[in-house]
TIROKE-809198 format. One record per residue (C-alpha): residue in one letter; y, x, z. Coordinates in steps of 0.02 Angstrom, whole numbers, plus 50000, padded with zeros to 5 digits. Layout:
aYXZ;...
This chain:
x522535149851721;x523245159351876;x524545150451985;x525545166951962;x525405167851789;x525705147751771;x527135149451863;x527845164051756;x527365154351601;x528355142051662;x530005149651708;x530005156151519;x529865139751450;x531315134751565;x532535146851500;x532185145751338;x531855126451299;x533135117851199;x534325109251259;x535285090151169;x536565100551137;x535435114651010;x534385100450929;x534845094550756;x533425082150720;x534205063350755;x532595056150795;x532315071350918;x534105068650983;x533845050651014;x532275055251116;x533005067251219;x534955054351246;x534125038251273;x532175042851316;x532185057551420;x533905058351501;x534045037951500;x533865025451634;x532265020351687;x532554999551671;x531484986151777;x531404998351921;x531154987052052;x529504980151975;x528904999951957;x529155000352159;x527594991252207;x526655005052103;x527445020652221;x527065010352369;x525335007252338;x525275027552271;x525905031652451;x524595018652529;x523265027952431;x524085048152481;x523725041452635;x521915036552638;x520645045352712;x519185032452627;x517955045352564;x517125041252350;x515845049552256;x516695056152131;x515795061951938;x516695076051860;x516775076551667;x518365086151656;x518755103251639;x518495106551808;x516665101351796;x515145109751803;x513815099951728;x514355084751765;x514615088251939;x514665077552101;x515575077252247;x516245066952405;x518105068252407;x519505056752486;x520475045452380;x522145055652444;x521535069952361;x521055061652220;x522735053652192;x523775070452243;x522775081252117;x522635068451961;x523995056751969;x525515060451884;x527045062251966;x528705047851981;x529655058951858;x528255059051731;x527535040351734;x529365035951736;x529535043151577;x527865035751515;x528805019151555;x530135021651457;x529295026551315;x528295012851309;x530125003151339;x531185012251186;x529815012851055;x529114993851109;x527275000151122;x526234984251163;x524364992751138;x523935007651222;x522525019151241;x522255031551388;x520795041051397;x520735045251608;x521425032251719;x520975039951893;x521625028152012;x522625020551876;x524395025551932;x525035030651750;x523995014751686;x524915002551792;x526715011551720;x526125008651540;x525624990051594;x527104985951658;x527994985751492;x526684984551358;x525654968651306;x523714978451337;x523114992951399;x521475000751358;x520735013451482;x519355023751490;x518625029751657;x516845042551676;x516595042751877;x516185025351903;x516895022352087;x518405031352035;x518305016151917;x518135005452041;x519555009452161;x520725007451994;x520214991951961;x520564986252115;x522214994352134;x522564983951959;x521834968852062;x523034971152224;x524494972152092;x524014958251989;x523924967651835;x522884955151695;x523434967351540;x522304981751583;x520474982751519;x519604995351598;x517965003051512;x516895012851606;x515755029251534;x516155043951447;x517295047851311;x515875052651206;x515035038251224;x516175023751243;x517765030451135;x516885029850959;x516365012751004;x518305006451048;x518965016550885;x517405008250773;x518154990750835;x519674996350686;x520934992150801;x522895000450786;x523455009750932;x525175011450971;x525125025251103;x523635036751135;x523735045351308;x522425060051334;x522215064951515;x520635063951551;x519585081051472;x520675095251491;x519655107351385;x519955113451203;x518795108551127;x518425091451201;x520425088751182;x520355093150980;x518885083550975;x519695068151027;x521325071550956;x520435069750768;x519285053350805;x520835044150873;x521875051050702;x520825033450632;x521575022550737;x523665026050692;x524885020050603;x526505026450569;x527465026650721;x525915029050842;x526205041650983;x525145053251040;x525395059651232;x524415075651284;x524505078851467;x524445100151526;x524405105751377;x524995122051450;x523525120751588;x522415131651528;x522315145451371;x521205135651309;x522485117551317;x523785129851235;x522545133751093;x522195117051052;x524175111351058;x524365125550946;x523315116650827;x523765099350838;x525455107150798;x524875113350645;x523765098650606;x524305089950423;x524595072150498;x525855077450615;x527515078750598;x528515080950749;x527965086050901;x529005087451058;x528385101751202;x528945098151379;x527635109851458;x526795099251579;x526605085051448;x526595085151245;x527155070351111;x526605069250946;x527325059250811;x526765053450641;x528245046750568;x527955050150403;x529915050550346;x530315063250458;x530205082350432;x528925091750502;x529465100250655;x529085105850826;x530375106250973;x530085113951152;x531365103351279;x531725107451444;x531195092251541;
């Protein structure tokens, strides 16, 4: 998608995203009073993460990196520096913050995330829930996570290394039940829908799934549009850069855009 046209896309959403004050759901309500607009608790142990992001936005130490995103050509290669690589795939304070506290108000203790990069969002997950499972394709970007978890004495994280295709059917087969499922790793429509229904095996009833750009690309906004619509889900919460899903089967089905 163009920047122009992003940016466009964007400014609608602004304007006409709901508000606390135009949402009716109490679960939604609670999400947006004590989740989005709350206080994000233990900050002083999240610090050590921003420092070591600014250590890495700063280094010029050059990776070969594997591309098997959506920004990939055939499973393309390339030298960049780890700055770029954190500035481009890392997700910003605001938005790992509010991983955090998700993972803090709903008490998620096992976590999936297929895409660590240079495990910035992985470390915010960690720092409240019991495990973390990641999954990482370019194997030095692999590499300089798990040593970031190593210089911050994360023990919780488990990092796999390989492709989605390969290594996520063999984590799901293992029958395990994930509390949170955080896709950021494949930002295409189909790989993204493809994922979205091997991981529905692995939920139970108040499971999250977190979608990351979902308004990237025409193609992301396709495949929200149908994980919307999908039978299993029944609330789903829009904040543009980032989507929620929830499975709770007691609630009604329902799907909120929120300015964030």
């Amino acid at each position: 998608m163009k920047k122009y046209e992003f940016i466009k896309n964007y400014i609608k959403y602004y304007f006409s995203a709901k508000t606390k004050y135009s949402i009716h759901s109490p679960f939604v309500f609670e999400f947006v009073t004590q989740v989005l607009e709350g206080k994000t608790s233990g900050v002083e142990k999240l610090k050590k993460i921003e420092i070591l992001r600014k250590s890495l936005l700063a280094s010029n130490a050059e990776i070969q990196v594997v591309d098997l995103g959506a920004n990939s050509t055939q499973n393309s290669s390339s030298v960049k520096k780890v700055k770029e690589i954190v500035k481009h795939s890392a997700k910003s304070r605001k938005y790992v913050r509010l991983l955090y506290r998700i993972t803090e108000h709903y008490k998620l203790k096992n976590i999936l995330e297929l895409g660590t990069s240079a495990g910035i969002s992985s470390m915010y997950f960690a720092s409240s829930a019991n495990e973390v499972t990641t999954i990482e394709g370019s194997p030095e970007i692999a590499d300089l996570a798990i040593e970031n978890f190593s210089k911050l004495n994360f023990r919780n994280i488990q990092l796999i290394k390989g492709n989605f295709d390969d290594v996520l059917p063999e984590i799901l087969n293992k029958n395990k039940k994930f509390d949170c499922v955080f896709f950021d790793g494949n930002h295409r429509e189909e790989a993204t829908l493809k994922y979205f229904e091997q991981c529905l095996s692995n939920i139970h009833n108040d499971t999250i799934f977190i979608f990351d750009d979902i308004n990237w690309s025409e193609g992301m906004k396709i495949a929200w549009h149908n994980i919307m619509q999908h039978p299993s889900v029944k609330v789903t919460i829009d904040l543009y850069f980032m989507g929620l899903v929830f499975f709770k089967k007691e609630l009604s089905k329902e799907n909120f855009v929120i300015r964030y």
